[in-house]
C-alpha positions as CSV (number, residue, x, y, z in Angstrom):
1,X,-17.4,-3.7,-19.5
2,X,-19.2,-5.6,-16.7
3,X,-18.3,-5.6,-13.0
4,X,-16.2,-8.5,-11.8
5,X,-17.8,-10.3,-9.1
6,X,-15.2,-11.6,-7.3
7,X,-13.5,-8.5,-6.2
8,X,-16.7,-6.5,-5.6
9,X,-14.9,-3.0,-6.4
10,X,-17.5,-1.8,-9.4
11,X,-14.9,-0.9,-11.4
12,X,-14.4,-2.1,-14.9
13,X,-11.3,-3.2,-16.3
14,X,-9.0,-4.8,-18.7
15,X,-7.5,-7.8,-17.9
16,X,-3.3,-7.2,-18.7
17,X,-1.2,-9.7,-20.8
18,X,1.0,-11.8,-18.7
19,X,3.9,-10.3,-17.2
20,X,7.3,-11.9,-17.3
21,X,10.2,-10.0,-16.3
22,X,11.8,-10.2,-13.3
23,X,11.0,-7.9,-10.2
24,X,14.2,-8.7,-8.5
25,X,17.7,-7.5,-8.7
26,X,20.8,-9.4,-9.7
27,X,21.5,-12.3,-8.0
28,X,18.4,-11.9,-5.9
29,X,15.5,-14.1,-5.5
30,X,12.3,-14.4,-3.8
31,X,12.4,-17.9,-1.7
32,X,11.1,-18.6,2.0
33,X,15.1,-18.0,3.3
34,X,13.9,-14.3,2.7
35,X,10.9,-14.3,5.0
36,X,13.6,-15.1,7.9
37,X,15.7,-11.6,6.8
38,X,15.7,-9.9,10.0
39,X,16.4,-6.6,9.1
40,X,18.4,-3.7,11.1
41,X,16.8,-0.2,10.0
42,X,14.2,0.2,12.3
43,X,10.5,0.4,11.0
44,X,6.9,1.7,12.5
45,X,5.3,-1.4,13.6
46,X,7.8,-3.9,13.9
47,X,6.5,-4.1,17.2
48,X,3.2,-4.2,16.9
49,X,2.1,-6.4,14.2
50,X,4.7,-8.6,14.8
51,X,2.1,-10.2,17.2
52,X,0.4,-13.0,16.3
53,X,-3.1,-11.8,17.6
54,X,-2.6,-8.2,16.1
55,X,-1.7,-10.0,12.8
56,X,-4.4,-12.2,13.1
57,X,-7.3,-9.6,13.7
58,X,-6.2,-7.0,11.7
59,X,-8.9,-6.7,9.2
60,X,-11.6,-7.9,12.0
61,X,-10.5,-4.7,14.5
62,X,-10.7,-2.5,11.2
63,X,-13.3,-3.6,8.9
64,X,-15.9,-5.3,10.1
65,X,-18.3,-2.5,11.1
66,X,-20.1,-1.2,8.5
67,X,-17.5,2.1,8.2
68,X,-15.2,-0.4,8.1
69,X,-16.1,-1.8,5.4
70,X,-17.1,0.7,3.8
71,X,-13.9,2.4,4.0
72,X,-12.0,-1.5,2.7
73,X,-14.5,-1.1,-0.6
74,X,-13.4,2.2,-1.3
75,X,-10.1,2.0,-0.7
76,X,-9.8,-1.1,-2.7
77,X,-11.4,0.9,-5.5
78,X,-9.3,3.8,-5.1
79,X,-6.2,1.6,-6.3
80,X,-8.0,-0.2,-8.8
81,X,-9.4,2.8,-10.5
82,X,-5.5,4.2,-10.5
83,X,-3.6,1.2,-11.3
84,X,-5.7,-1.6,-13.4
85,X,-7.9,0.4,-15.3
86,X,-5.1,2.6,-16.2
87,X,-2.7,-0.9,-17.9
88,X,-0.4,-0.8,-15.0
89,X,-1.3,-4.1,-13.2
90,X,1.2,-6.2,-15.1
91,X,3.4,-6.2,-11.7
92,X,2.3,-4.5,-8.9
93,X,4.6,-4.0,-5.3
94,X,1.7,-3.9,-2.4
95,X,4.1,-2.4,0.4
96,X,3.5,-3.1,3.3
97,X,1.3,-5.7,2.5
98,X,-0.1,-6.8,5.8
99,X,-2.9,-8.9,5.2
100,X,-2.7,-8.1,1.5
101,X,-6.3,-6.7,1.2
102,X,-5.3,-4.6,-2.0
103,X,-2.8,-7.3,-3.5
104,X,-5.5,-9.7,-3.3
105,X,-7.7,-8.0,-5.4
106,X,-4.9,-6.9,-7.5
107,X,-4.3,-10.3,-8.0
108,X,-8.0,-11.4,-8.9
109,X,-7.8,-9.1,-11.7
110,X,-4.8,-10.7,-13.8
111,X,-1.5,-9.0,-11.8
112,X,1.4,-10.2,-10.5
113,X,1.7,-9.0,-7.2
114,X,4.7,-9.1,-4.7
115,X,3.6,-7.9,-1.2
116,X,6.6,-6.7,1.1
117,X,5.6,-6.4,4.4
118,X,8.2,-6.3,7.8
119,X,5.9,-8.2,9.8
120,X,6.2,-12.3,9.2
121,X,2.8,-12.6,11.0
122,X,1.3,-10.9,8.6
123,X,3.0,-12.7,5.9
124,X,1.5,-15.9,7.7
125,X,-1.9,-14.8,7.9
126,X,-2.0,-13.7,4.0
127,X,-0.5,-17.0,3.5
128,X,-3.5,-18.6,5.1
129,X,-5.7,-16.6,3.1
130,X,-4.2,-17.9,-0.1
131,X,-4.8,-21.3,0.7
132,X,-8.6,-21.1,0.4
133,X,-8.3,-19.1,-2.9
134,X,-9.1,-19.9,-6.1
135,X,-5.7,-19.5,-8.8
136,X,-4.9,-16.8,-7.1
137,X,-0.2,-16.5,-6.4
138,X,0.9,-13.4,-4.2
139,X,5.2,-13.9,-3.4
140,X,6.2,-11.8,-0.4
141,X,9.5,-11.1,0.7
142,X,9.8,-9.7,4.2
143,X,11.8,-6.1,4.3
144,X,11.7,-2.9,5.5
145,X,9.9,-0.4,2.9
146,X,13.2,1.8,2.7
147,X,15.8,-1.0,1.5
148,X,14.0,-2.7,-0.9
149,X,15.7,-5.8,-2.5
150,X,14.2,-5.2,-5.8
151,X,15.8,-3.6,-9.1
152,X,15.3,-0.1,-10.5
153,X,11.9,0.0,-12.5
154,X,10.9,-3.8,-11.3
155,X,7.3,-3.2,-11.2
156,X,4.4,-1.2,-12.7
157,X,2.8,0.0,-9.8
158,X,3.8,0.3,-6.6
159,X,1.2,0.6,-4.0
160,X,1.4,1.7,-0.1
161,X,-1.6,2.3,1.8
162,X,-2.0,2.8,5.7
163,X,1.3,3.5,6.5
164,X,2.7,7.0,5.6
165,X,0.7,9.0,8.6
166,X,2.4,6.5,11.0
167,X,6.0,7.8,9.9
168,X,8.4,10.6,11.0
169,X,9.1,13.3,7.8
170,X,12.4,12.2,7.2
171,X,11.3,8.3,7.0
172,X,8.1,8.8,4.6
173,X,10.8,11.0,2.1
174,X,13.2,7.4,2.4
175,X,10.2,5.5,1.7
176,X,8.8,7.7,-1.0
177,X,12.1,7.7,-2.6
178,X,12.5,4.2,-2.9
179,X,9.1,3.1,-3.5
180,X,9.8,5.6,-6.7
181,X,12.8,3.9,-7.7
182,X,11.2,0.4,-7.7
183,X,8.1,1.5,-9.9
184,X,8.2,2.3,-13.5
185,X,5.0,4.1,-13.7
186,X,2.1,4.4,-11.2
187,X,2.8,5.2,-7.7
188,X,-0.1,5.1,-5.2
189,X,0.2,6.4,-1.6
190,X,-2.5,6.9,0.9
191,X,-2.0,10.0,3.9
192,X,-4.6,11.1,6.6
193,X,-5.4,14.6,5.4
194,X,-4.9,16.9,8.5
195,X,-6.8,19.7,6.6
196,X,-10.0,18.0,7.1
197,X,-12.7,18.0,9.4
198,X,-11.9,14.9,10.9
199,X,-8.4,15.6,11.1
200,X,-8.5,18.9,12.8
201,X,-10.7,17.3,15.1
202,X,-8.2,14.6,15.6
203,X,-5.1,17.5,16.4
204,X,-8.0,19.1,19.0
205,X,-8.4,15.5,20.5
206,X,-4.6,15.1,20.6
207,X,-4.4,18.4,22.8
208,X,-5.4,16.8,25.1
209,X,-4.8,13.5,25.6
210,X,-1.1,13.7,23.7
211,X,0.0,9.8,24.4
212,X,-2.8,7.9,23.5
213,X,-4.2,9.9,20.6
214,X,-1.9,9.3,16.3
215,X,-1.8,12.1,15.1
216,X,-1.9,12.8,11.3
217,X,1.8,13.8,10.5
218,X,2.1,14.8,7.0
219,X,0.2,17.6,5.1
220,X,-0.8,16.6,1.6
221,X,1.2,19.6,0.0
222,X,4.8,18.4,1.8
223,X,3.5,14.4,0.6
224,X,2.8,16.1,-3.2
225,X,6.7,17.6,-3.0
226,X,7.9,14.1,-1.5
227,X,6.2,12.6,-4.8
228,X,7.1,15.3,-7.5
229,X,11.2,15.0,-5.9
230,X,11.1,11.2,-6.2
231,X,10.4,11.7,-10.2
232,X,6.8,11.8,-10.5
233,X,5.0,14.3,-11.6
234,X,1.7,13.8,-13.2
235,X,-0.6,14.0,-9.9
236,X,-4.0,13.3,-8.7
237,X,-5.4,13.9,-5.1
238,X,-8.5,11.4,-4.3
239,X,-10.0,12.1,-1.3
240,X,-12.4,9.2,-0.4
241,X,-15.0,11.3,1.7
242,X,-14.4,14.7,0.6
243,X,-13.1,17.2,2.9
244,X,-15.0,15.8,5.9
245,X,-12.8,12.4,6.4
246,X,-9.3,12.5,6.3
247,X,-8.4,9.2,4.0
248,X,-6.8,11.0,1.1
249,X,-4.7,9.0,-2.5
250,X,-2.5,10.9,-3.7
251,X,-2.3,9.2,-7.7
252,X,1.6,9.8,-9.3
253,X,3.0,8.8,-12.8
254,X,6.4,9.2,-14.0
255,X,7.2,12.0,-15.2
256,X,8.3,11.9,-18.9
257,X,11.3,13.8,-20.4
């Protein structure tokens, strides 16, 4: 099958049927009175990309060098490879969305995509970026990752990238959990693999200069047992530059009894 051109990832797929079953619970829908939920469990980067010019140069601070994008293709590929190729693009949960870089080319290829995201700056910016596409429809609902307003099994896929290393252990389990409980099938996380090169160079970094340098907090075998506890079993580890860089997927599907 040829490459699609629009979303530049290389990677052939099959477009899915339409999907039309509802992604949300009961009694629950997705309108613009839920981008003004201001919710109470705290979450990392509420803060932060809450402001305007954080939201608004998000991808330009991260992926405009040539690493940068570089690292946008492949991770943009990464999920494709697991979720569309695979049949499990019908509906797919991007969360947190941000600036919807993976929902956007999710979309492109045929899903329906609802992008969660805490940050209503970020909302706005995808927003913006939705106006100038072509046929492309992304809803968002703004919500913290570990009370998601969505009903058991409401989507295919569920998709979280950049956001696990930036969690305490006890938060990324919530997360996990309930990310688990919202996807029927495919569950794709990405972690910063402290066993690499890069990452032990980060922890030797972080020695010394302890406030100012993130450090990677979760080792890919406690994310694999956050995964497998959540119900999924059937696991795949990509790492996207090998054991030098410390970008890491960690594929799940559900387990079948």
């Amino acid at each position: 099958m040829p490459q699609d051109a629009r979303n530049g990832t290389g990677v052939a797929y099959r477009r899915p049927a339409v999907h039309t079953k509802s992604v949300l619970g009961a009694g629950v829908r997705i309108s613009r009175r839920m981008l003004g939920w201001d919710m109470a469990t705290p979450s990392v980067g509420r803060l932060t990309y809450s402001d305007r010019a954080v939201a608004r140069n998000y991808e330009k601070t991260r992926f405009s060098s040539m690493l940068g994008r570089v690292v946008d293709r492949l991770e943009k590929r990464a999920v494709v490879e697991a979720v569309v190729t695979q049949g499990d693009a019908n509906a797919a949960l991007e969360a947190p969305c941000g600036t919807a870089r993976i929902g956007l080319v999710l979309a492109s290829l045929g899903a329906k995509v609802v992008g969660v995201d805490i940050s209503l700056e970020m909302i706005r910016v995808v927003k913006g970026k939705l106006a100038t596409s072509q046929g492309m429809t992304i809803e968002f609902v703004r919500s913290d990752i570990e009370r998601l307003p969505f009903r058991a099994a409401a989507f295919d896929a569920a998709v979280c990238v950049r956001l696990m290393n930036l969690v305490s252990p006890s938060l990324r389990s919530k997360m996990i959990e309930e990310l688990a409980r919202v996807a029927s099938n495919c569950l794709v996380v990405s972690y910063l693999d402290p066993s690499t090169l890069k990452g032990i160079l980060r922890r030797l970094q972080g020695a010394v200069c302890r406030e100012t340098c993130k450090l990677p907090t979760t080792m890919i075998s406690d994310a694999l047992l956050d995964i497998r506890g959540a119900g999924f079993g059937n696991l795949l580890v990509k790492r996207l530059f090998g054991r030098i860089g410390e970008s890491c997927f960690v594929v799940a599907r559900k387990s079948r009894v």
